[in-house]
SEVEX-576556 format. One record per residue (C-alpha): residue number from 1; residue in three letters; chain; x, y, z. Coordinates in nm, 4 decimals. Each point is the difference from the previous one (the first is absolute). Layout:
BEGIN
+-----+------+-------+----------+----------+----------+
:  nr : rest : kette :       px :       py :       pz :
+-----+------+-------+----------+----------+----------+
: NUM :  ALA :     A :        X :        Y :        Z :
...
+-----+------+-------+----------+----------+----------+
% end
This chain:
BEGIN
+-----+------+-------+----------+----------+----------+
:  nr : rest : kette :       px :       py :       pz :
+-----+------+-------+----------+----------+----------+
:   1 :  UNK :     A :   0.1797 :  -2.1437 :   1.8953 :
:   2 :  UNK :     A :   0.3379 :  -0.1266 :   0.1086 :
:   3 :  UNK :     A :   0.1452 :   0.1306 :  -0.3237 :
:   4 :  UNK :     A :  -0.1225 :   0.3677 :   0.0337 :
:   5 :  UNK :     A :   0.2032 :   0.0283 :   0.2699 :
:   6 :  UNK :     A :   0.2639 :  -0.1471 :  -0.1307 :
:   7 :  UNK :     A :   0.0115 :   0.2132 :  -0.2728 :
:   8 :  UNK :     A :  -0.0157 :   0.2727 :   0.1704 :
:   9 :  UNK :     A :   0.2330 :  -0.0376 :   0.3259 :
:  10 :  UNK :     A :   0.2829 :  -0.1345 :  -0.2886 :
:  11 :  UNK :     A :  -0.0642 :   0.3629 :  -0.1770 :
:  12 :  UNK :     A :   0.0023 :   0.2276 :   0.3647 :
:  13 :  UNK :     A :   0.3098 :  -0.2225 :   0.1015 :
:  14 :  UNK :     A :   0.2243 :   0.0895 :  -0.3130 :
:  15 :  UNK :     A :  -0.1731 :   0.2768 :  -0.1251 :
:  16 :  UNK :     A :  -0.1668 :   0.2796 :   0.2122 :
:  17 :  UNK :     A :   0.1524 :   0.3418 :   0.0182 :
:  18 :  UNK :     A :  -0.1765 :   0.1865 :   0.2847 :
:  19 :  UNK :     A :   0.1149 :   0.3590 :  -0.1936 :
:  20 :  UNK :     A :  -0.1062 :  -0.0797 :  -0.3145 :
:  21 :  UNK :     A :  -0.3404 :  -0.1077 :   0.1373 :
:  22 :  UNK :     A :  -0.0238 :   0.3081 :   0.2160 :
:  23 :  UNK :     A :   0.0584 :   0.2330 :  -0.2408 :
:  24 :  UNK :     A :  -0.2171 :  -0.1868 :  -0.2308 :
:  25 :  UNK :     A :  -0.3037 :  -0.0273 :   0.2832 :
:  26 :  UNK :     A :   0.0710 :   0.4033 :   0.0371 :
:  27 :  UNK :     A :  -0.0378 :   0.0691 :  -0.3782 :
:  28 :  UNK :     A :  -0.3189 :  -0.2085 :  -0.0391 :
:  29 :  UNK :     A :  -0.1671 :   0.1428 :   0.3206 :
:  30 :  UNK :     A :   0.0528 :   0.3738 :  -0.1691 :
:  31 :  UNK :     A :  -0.1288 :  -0.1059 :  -0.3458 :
:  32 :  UNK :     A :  -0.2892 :  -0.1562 :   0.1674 :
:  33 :  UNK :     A :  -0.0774 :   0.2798 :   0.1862 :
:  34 :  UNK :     A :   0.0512 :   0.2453 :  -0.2769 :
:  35 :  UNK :     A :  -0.2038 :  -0.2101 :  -0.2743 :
:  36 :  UNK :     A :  -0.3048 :  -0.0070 :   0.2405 :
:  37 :  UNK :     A :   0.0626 :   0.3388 :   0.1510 :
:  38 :  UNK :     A :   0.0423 :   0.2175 :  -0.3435 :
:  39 :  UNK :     A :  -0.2709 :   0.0095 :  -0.2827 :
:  40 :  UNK :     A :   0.1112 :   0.0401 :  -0.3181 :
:  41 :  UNK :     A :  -0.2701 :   0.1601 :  -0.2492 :
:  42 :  UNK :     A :  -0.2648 :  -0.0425 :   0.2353 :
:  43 :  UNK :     A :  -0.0277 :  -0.3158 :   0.0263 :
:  44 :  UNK :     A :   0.0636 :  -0.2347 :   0.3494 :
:  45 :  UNK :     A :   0.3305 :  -0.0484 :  -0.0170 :
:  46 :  UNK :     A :   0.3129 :   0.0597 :  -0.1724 :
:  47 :  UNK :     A :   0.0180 :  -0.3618 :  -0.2019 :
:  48 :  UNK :     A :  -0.3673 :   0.0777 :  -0.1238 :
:  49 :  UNK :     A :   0.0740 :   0.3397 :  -0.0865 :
:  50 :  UNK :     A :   0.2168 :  -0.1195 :  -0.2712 :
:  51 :  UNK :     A :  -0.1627 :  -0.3155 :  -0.1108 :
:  52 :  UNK :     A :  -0.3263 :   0.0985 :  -0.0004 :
:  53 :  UNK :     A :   0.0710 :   0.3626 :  -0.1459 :
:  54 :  UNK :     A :   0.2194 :  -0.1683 :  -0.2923 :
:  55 :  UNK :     A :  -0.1876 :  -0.2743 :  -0.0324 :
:  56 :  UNK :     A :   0.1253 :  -0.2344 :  -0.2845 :
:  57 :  UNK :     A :   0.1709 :   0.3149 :  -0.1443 :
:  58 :  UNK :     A :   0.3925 :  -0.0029 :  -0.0746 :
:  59 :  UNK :     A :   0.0466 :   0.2884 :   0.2885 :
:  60 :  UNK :     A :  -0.1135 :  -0.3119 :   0.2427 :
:  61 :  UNK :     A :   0.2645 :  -0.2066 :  -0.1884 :
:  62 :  UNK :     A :   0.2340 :   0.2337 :   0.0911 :
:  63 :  UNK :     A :  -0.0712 :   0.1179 :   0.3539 :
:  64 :  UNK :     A :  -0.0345 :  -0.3829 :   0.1371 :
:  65 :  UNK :     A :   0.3394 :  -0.1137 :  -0.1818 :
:  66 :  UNK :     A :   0.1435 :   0.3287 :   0.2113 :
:  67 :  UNK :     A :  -0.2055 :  -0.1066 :   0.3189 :
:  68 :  UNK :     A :   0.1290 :  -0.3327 :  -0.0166 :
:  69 :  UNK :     A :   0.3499 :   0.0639 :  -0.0665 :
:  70 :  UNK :     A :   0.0373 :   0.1987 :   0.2478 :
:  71 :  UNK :     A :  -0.0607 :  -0.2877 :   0.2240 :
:  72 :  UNK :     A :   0.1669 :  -0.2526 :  -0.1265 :
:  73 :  UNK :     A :   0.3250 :   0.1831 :  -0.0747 :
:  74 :  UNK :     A :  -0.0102 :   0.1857 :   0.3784 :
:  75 :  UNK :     A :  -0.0608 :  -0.3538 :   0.1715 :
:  76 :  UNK :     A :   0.2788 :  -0.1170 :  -0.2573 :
:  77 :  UNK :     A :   0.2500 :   0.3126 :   0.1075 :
:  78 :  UNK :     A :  -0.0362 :  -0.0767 :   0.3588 :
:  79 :  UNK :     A :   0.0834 :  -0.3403 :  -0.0080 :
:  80 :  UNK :     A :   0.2710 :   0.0297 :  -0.1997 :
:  81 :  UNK :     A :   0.1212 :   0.2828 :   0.2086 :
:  82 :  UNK :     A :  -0.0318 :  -0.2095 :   0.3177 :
:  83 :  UNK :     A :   0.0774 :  -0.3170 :  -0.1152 :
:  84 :  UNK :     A :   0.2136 :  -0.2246 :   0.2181 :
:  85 :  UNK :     A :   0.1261 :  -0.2514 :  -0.2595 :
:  86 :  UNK :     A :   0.1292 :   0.2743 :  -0.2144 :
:  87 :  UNK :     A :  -0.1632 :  -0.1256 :  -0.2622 :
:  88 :  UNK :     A :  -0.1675 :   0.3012 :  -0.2040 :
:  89 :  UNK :     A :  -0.3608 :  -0.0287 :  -0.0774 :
:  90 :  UNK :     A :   0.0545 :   0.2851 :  -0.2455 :
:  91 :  UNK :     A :   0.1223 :  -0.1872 :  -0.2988 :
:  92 :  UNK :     A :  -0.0714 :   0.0527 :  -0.3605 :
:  93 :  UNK :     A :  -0.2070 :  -0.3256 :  -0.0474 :
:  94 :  UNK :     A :  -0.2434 :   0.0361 :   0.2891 :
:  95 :  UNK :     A :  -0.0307 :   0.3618 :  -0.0185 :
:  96 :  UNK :     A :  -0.0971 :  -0.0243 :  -0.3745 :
:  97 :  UNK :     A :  -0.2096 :  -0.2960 :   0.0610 :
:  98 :  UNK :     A :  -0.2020 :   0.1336 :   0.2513 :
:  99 :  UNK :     A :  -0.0688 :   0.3460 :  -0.1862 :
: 100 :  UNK :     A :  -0.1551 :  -0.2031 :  -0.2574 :
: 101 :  UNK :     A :  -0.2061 :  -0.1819 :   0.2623 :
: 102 :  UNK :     A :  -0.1014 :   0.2885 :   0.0508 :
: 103 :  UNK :     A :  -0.1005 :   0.1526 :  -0.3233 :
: 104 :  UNK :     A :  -0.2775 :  -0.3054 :   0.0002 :
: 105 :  UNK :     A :  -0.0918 :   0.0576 :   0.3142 :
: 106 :  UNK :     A :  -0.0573 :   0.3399 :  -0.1085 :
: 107 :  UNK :     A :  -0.2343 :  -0.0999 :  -0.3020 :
: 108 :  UNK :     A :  -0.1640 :  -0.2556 :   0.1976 :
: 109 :  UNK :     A :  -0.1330 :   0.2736 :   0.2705 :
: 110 :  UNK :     A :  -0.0754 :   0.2357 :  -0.1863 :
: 111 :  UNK :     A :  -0.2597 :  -0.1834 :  -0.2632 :
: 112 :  UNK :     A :   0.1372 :   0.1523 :  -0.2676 :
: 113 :  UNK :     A :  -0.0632 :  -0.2653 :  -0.2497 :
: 114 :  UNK :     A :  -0.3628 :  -0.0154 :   0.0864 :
: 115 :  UNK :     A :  -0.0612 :   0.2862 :  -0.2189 :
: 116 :  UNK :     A :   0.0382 :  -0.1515 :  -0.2883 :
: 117 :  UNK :     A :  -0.3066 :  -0.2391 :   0.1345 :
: 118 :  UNK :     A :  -0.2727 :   0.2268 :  -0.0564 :
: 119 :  UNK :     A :  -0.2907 :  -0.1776 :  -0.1840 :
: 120 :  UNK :     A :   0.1188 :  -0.3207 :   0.0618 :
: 121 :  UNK :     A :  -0.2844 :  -0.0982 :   0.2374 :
: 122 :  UNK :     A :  -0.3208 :   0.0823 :  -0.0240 :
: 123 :  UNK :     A :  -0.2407 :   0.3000 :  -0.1234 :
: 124 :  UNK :     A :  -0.1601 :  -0.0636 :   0.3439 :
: 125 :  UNK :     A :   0.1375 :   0.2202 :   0.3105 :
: 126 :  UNK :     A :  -0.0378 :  -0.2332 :   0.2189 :
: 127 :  UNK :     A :   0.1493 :  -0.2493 :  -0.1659 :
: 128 :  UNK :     A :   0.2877 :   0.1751 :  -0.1108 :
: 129 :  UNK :     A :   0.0621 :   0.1345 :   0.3681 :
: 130 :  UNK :     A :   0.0542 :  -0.3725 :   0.0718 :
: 131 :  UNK :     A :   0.1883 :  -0.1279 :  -0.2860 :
: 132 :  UNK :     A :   0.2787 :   0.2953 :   0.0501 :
: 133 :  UNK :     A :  -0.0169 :  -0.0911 :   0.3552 :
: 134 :  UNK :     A :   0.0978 :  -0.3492 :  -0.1078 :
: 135 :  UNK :     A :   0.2486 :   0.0880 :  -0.2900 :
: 136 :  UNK :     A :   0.1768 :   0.2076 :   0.2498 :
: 137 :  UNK :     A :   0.0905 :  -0.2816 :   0.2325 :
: 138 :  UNK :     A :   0.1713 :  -0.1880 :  -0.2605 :
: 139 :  UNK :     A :   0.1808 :   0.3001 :  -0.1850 :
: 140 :  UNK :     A :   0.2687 :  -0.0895 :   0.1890 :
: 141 :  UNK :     A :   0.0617 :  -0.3278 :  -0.2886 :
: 142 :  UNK :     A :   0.1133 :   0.2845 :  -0.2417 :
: 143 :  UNK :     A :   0.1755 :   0.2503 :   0.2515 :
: 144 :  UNK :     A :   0.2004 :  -0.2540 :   0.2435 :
: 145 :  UNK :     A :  -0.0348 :  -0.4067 :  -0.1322 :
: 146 :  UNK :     A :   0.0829 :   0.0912 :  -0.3855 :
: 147 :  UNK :     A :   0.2301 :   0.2213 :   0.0478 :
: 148 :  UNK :     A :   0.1956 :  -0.2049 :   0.3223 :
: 149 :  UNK :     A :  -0.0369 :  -0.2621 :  -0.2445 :
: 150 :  UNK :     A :   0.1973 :   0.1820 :  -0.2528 :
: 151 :  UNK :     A :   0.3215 :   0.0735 :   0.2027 :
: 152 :  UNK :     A :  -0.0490 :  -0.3890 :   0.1190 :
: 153 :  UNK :     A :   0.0976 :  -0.1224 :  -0.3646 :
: 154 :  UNK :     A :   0.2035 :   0.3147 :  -0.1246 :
: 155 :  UNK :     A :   0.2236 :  -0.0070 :   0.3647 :
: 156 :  UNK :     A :   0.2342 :  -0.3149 :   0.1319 :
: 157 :  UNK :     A :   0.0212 :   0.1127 :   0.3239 :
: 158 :  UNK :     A :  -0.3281 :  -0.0857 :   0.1221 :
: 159 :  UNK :     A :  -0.0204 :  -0.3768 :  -0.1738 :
: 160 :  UNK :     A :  -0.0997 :  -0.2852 :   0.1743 :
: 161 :  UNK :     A :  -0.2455 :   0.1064 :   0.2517 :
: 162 :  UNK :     A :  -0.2404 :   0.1958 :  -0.2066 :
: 163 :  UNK :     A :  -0.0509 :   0.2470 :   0.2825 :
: 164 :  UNK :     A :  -0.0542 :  -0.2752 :   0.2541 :
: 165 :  UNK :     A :  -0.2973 :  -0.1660 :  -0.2129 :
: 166 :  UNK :     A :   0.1916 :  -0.3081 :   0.0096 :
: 167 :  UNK :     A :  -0.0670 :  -0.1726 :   0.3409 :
: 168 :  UNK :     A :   0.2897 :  -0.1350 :   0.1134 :
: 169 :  UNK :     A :  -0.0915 :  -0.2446 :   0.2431 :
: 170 :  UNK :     A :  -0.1603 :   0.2330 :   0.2013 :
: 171 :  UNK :     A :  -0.3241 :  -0.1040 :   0.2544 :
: 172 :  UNK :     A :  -0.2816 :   0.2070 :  -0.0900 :
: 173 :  UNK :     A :  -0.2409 :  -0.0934 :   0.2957 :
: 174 :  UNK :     A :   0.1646 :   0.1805 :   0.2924 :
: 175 :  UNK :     A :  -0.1195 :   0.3284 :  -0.1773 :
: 176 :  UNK :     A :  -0.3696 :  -0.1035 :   0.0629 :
: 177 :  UNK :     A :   0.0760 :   0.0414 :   0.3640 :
: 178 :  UNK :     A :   0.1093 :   0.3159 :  -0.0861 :
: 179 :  UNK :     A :  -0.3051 :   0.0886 :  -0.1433 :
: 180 :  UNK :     A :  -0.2112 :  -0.1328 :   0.2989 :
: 181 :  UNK :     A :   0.2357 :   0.2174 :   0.2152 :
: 182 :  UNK :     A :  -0.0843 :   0.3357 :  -0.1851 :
: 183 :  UNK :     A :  -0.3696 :  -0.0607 :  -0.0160 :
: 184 :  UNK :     A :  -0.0517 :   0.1524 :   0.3875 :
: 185 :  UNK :     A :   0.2242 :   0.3327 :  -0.1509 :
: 186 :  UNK :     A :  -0.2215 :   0.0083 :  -0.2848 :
: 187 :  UNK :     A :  -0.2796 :  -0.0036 :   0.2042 :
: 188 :  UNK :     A :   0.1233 :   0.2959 :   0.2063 :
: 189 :  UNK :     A :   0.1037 :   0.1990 :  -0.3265 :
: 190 :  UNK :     A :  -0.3434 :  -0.0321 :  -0.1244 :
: 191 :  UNK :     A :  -0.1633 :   0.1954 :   0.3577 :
: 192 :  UNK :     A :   0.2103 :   0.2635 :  -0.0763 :
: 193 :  UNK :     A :  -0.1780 :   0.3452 :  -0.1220 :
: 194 :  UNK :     A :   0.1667 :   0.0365 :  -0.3705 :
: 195 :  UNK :     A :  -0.0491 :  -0.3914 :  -0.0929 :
: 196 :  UNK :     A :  -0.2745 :   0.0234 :  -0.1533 :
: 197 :  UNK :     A :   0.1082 :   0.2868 :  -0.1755 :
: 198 :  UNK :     A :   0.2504 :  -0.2247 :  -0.1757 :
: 199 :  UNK :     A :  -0.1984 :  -0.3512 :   0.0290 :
: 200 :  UNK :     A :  -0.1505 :  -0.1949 :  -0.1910 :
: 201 :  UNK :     A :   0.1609 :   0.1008 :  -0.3579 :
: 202 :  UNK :     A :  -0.3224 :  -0.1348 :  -0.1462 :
: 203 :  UNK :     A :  -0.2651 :   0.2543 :  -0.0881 :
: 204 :  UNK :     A :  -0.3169 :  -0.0639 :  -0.0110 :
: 205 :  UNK :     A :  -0.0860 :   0.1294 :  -0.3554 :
: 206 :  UNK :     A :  -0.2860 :  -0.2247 :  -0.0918 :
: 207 :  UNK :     A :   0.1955 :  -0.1568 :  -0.3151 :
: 208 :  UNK :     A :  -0.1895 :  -0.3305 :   0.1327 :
: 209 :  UNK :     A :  -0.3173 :   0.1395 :  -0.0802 :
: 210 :  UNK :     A :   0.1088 :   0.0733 :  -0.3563 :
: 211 :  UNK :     A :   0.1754 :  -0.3031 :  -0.0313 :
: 212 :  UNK :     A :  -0.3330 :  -0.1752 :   0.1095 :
: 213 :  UNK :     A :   0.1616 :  -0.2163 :   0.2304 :
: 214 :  UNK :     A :   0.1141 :  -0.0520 :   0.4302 :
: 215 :  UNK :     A :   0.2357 :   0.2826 :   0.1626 :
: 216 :  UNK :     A :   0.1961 :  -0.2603 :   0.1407 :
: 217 :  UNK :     A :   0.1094 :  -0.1032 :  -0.3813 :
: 218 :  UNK :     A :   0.1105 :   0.3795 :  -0.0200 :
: 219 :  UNK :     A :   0.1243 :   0.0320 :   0.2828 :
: 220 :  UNK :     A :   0.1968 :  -0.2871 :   0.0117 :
: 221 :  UNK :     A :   0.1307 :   0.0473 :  -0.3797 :
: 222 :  UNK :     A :   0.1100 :   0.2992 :   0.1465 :
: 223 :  UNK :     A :   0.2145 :  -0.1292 :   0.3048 :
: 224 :  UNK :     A :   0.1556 :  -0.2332 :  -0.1999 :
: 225 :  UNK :     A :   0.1194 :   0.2791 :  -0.2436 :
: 226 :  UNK :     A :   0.1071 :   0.2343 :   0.3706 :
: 227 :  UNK :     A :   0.1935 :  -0.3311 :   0.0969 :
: 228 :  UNK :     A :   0.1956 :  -0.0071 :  -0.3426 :
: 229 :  UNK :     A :   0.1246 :   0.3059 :   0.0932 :
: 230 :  UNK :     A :   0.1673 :  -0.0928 :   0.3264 :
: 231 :  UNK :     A :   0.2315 :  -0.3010 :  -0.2559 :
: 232 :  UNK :     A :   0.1310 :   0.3298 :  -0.1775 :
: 233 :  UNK :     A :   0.0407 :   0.0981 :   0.3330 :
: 234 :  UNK :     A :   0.2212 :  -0.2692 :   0.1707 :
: 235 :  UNK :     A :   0.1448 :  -0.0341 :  -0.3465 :
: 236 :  UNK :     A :   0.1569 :   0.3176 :   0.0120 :
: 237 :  UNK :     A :   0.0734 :   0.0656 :   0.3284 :
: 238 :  UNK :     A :   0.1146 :  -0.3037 :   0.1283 :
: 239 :  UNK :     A :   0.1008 :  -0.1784 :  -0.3212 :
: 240 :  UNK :     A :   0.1571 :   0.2665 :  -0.1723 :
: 241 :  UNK :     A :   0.1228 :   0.2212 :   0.2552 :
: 242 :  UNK :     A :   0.1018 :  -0.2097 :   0.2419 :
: 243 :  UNK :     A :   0.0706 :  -0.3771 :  -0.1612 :
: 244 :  UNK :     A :   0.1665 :   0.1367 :  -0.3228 :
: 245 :  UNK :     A :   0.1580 :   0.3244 :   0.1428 :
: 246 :  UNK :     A :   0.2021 :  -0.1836 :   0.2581 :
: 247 :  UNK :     A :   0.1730 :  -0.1264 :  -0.2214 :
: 248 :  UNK :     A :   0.2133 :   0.3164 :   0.0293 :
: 249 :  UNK :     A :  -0.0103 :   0.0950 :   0.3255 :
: 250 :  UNK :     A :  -0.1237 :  -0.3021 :   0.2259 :
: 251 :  UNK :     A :  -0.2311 :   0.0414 :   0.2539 :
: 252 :  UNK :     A :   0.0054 :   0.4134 :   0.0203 :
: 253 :  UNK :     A :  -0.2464 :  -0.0104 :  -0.3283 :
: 254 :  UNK :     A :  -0.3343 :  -0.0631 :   0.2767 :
: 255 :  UNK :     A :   0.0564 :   0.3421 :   0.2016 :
: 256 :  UNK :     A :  -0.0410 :   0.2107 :  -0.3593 :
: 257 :  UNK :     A :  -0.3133 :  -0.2283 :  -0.0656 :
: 258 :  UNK :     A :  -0.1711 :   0.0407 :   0.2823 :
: 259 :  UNK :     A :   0.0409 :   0.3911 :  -0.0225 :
: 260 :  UNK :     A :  -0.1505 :  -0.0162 :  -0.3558 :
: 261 :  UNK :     A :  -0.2955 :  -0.2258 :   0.1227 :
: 262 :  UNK :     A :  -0.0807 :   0.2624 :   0.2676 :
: 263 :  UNK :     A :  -0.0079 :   0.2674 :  -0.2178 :
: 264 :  UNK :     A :  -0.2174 :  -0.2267 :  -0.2329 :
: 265 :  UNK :     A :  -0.2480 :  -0.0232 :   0.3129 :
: 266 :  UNK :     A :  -0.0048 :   0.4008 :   0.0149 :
: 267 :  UNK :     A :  -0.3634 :  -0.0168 :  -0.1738 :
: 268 :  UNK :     A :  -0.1031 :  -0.2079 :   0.2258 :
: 269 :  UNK :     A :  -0.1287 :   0.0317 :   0.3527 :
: 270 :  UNK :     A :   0.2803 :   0.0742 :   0.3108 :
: 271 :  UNK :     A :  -0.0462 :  -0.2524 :   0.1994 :
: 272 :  UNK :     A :   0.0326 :  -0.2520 :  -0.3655 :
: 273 :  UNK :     A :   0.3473 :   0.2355 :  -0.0946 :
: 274 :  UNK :     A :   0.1397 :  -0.0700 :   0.3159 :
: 275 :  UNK :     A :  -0.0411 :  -0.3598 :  -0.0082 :
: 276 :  UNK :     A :   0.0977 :  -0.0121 :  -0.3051 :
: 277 :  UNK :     A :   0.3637 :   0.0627 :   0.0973 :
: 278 :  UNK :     A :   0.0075 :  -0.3166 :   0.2500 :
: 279 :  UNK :     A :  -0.2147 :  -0.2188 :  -0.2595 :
: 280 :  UNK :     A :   0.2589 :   0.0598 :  -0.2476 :
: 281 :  UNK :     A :   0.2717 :   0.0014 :   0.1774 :
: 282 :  UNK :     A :  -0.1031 :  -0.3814 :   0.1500 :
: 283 :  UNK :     A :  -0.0754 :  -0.1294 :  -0.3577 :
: 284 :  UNK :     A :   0.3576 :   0.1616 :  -0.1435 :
: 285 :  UNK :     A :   0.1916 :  -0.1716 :   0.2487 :
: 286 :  UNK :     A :  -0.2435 :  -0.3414 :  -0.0677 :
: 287 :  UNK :     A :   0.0146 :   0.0162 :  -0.4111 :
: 288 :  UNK :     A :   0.3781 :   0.1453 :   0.0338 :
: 289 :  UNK :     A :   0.0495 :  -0.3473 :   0.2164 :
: 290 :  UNK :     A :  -0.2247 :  -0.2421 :  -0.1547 :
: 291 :  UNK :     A :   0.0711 :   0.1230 :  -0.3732 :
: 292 :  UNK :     A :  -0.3371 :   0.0253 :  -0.0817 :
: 293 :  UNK :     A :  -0.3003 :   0.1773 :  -0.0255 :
: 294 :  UNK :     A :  -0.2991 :  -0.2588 :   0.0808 :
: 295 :  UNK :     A :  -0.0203 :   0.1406 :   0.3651 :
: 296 :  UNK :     A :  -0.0070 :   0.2682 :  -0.0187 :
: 297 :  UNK :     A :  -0.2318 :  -0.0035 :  -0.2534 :
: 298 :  UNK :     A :  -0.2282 :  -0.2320 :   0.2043 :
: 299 :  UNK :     A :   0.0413 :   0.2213 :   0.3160 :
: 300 :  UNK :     A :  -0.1153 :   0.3251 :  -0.2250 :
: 301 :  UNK :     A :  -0.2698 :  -0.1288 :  -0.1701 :
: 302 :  UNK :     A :  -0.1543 :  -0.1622 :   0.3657 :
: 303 :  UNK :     A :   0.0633 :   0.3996 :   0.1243 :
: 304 :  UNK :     A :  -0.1414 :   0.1416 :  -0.2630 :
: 305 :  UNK :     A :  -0.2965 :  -0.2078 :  -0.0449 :
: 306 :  UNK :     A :  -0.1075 :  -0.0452 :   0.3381 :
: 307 :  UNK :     A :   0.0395 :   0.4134 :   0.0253 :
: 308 :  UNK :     A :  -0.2423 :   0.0057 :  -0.2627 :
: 309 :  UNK :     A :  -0.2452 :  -0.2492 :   0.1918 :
: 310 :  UNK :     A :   0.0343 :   0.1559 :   0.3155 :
: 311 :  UNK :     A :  -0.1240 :   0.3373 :  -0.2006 :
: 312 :  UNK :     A :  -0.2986 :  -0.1942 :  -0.1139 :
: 313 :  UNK :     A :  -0.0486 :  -0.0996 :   0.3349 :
: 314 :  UNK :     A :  -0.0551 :   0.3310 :   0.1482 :
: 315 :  UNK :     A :  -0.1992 :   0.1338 :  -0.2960 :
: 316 :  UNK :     A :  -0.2183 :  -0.2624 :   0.0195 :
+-----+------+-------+----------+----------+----------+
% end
C-alpha cells in the first residue's frame, strides 16, 4: 500500500490547485443535482432521458458526444484558466484528441451499433433477451478498443506504452488490498434503496432453460462479458485519456477525466456517480503514476464484481 500513497502525496505536493478543484467540485455538485433532479422525456433522470429515448439511434450519437464535451472541455477551460504553471491545457493536440475520445465514447453509450444485431441470436425471446444482454457488454471492442487501436498505429505520439498496457515494472498486488478495502463500501452501497434498482445487471430471463443447461453457466458467461466491458473502460479513461494525453499537458489531463467518468456514472445510481468522481480520480493519479492500466483494472473489476455479488446476496 506504501506506493498508493506515494503516488498520490508526490501528485498533491506538486500538483493540487485548490481553485481549480473548487470550481470543479462546484460544477459537478450542480450537474449531479440537475441530472437526478430534471427528467427528460419522462423518464428518471436526465442521462436516461436521452439514452433510453434515442436508444441506439444517431440523435443518441449526437446528444452524448454534446453531453460529454461539455464536460471535458469545461473541466479543460478551468484548468487552463487557473493554471499555476502557465502551461495551457487548451492546446490543439489534446483538445482534438480528446473530442475524438469522445466521439467513441459517444457510440459506445449509446448502443448504436447494436442495431445492426437484430437476428443474430436466437428466434427464442428469452434467449435473445440474454444474448443482446451479453453482446452489449462487449460492444465496446468495436466502439472504444478498435478504434483506440487505430489512432495507436496511425499516431506517434502515443508509442511505446500502448495506453499503459505495457507494465512497466509496476507491483500489481497492493491493488488487492485495495479491493479488500472497498468491499465494506460495497456492502453499504448495496443497503441503499435504489441498488437494487441498478444491481445485479444479470436478468433472469430463463435462457438456461432453453439452453438446457445450469444458470450459473449463464450467468456467469454473462459476467464475464459485463467484466470485458470495464477493460474498454480503464482503457479509455485511464489509458487513453490520461497515460497518452499527458503527453501534452502533464499531469492536468486526470481532472478532465474524472469529469467525463462522472458524467459516464449519470445512469447510474447517486450514491455510485458520486463515488465515481473519487474512484477515478485515485486510479488517474495511480495509472498517470504507474504508467499502466493493470490496477486499475484489477481494482474495477473486484468493485464491480463484488457489487454484482452483493446484489445476489440480497435477492437471494
Amino acid at each position: 500500500m506504501k506506493i498508493f500513497f506515494k503516488y498520490i502525496r508526490d501528485y498533491f505536493r506538486t500538483d493540487f490547485n485548490v481553485t481549480t478543484h473548487v470550481i470543479i467540485g462546484i460544477f459537478l455538485t450542480i450537474t449531479l443535482w440537475f441530472n437526478y433532479s430534471f427528467q427528460l422525456n419522462g423518464k428518471k433522470d436526465f442521462y436516461h432521458g436521452i439514452t433510453e429515448t434515442y436508444n441506439k439511434d444517431a440523435l443518441s450519437v449526437i446528444y452524448l458526444f454534446l453531453f460529454f464535451a461539455f464536460a471535458f472541455l469545461f473541466a479543460a477551460g478551468i484548468i487552463s484558466l487557473f493554471n499555476k504553471n502557465n502551461k495551457p491545457i487548451f492546446n490543439i493536440k489534446y483538445i482534438l484528441f480528446g473530442l475524438l475520445a469522445v466521439v467513441f465514447l459517444a457510440f459506445d453509450c449509446s448502443y448504436y451499433f447494436m442495431q445492426f444485431t437484430d437476428g443474430w441470436f436466437s428466434d427464442n425471446f428469452f434467449i435473445e433477451r440474454w444474448g443482446r444482454a451479453c453482446a452489449s457488454n462487449i460492444s465496446s471492442l468495436v466502439t472504444v478498443i478498435i478504434p483506440l487501436y487505430m489512432v495507436y498505429v496511425a499516431v506517434r505520439y502515443f508509442k511505446p506504452e500502448w495506453y499503459g498496457l505495457t507494465l512497466n515494472g509496476a507491483k500489481i498486488k497492493p491493488y488487492f488490498w485495495l479491493i479488500l478495502f472497498m468491499f465494506p463500501l460495497i456492502y453499504l452501497a448495496s443497503l441503499q434503496p435504489d441498488f437494487l434498482e441498478s444491481y445485479p445487471t444479470y436478468t433472469d430471463n430463463f435462457e438456461y432453460k432453453f439452453l438446457e443447461t445450469d444458470q450459473w453457466i449463464t450467468a456467469g458467461f454473462y459476467e464475464l462479458c459485463y467484466g470485458f466491458d470495464f477493460l474498454s473502460v480503464e482503457l479509455f479513461f485511464r489509458g487513453f485519456m490520461v497515460i497518452a494525453l499527458s503527453r501534452f499537458v502533464g499531469k492536468e489531463a486526470i481532472l478532465p477525466m474524472v469529469v467525463v467518468y462522472c458524467f459516464l456514472h449519470f445512469g447510474k445510481p447517486v450514491g455510485e456517480a458520486v463515488s465515481s468522481i473519487f474512484g477515478g480520480y485515485i486510479l488517474g493519479i495511480l495509472a498517470y503514476s504507474s504508467r499502466n492500466i493493470y490496477g486499475g483494472l484489477i481494482a474495477h473489476l473486484g468493485v464491480a464484481w463484488g457489487m454484482e455479488y452483493m446484489a445476489y446476496i440480497q435477492l437471494n
